[in-house]
C-alpha positions as CSV (number, residue, x, y, z in Angstrom):
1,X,-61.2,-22.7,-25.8
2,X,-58.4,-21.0,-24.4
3,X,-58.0,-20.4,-20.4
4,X,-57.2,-17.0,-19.8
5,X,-56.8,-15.4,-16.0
6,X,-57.6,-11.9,-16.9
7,X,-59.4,-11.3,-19.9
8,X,-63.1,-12.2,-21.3
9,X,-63.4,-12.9,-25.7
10,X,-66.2,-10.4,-25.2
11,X,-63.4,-7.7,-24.5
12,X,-61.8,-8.7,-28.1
13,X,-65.3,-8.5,-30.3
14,X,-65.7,-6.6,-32.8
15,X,-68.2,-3.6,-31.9
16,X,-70.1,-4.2,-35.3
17,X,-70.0,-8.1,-34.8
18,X,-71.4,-9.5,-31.2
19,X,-69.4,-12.7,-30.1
20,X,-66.3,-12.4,-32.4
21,X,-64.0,-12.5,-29.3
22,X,-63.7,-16.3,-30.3
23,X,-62.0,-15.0,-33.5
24,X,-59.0,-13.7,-31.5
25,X,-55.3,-16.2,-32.0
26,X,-55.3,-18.1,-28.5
27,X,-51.6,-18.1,-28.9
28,X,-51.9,-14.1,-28.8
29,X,-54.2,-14.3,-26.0
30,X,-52.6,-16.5,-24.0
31,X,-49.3,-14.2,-24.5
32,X,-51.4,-11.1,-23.5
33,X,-52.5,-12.8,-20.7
34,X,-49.2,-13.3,-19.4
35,X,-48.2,-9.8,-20.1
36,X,-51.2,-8.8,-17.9
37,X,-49.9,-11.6,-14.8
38,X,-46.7,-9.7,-15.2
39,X,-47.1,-5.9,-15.2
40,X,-49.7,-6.2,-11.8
41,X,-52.2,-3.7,-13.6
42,X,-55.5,-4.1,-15.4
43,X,-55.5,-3.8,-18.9
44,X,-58.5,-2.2,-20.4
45,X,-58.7,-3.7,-23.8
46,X,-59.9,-1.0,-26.9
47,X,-59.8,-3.1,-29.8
48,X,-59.3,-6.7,-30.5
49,X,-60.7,-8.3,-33.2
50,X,-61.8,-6.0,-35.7
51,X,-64.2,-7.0,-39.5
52,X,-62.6,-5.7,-42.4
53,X,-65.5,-3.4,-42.6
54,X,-65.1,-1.8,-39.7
55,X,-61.3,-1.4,-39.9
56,X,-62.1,0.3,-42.8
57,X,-64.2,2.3,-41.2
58,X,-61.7,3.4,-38.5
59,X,-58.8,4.6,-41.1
60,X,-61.6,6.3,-43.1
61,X,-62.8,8.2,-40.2
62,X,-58.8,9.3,-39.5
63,X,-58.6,10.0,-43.6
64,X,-56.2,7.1,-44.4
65,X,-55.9,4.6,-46.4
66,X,-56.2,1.0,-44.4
67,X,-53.5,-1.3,-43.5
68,X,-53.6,-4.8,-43.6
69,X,-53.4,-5.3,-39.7
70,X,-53.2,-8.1,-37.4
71,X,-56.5,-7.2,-35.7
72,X,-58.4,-8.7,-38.8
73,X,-56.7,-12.2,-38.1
74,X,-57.3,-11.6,-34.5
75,X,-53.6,-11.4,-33.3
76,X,-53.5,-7.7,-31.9
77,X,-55.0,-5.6,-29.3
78,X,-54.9,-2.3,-28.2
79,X,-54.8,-1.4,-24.5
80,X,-56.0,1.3,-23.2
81,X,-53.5,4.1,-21.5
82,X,-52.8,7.7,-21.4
83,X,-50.5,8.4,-18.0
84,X,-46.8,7.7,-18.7
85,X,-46.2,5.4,-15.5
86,X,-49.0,2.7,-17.0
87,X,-47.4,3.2,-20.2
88,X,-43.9,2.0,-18.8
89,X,-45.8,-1.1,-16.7
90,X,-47.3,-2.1,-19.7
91,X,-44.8,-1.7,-22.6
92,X,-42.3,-3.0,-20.0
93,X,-44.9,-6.5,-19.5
94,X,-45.2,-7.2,-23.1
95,X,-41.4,-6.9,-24.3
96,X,-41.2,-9.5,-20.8
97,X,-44.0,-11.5,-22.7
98,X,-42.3,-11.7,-25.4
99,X,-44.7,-9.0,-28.0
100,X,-41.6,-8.2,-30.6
101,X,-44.2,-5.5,-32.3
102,X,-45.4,-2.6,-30.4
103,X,-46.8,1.0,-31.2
104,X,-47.4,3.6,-29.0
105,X,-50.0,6.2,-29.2
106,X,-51.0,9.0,-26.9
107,X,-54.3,7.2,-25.8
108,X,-53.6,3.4,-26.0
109,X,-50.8,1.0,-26.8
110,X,-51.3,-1.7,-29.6
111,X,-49.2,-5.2,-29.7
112,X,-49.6,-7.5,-32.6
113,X,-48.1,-11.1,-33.3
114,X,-48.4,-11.1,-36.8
115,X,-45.1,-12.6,-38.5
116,X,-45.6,-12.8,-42.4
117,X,-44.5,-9.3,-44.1
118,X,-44.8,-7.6,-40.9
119,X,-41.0,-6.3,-39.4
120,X,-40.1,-7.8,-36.0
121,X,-38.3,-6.4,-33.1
122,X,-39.7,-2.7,-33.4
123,X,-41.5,-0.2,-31.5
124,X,-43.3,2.5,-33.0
125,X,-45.5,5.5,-32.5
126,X,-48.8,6.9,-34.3
């Protein structure tokens, strides 16, 4: 069981599968949680884990065609942020942390640690 400070597994489930917090990477977790010590603000967590079924469901709804992503091996999260000064605190926290793969969108902010056919050491925006 990992020991975070600030976070719950309930906060990483899946919406269409109760308890799958526990599916979430500990290594990512306990990473996150650090990133969360160091920027000094609450991180409201939008997605976590996520089934393949209802990642499919989220690019169908936006009319694209699904990726494979991290949150399906429960190694990404996206937090929750839409004012530019949280943005900074945060994406400053998780380069700090160590997150080498970040995107940036206009309502939340998504780090990943997935490694195998995934580029490292970028920062990009939906």
């Amino acid at each position: 069981m990992t020991n975070l400070k600030y976070f719950t597994l309930e906060e990483f489930a899946c919406p269409t599968l109760p308890n799958s917090g526990v599916n979430m990477d500990s290594d990512f977790l306990q990473k996150l949680d650090n990133a969360r010590n160091i920027a000094g603000i609450s991180f409201k967590i939008n997605s976590g884990y996520r089934t393949q079924e209802h990642h499919n469901a989220i690019y169908k709804k936006l009319g694209k065609e699904p990726t494979k992503s991290a949150h399906l091996i429960g190694k990404a999260a996206d937090i929750h942020c839409t004012d530019s000064k949280s943005r900074f605190v945060i994406i400053s926290a998780l380069l700090d942390a160590g997150f080498t793969r970040i995107g940036i969108a206009s309502t939340f902010i998504h780090c990943d640690t997935a490694e195998k056919g995934k580029a490292q050491q970028v920062i990009w925006t939906y």
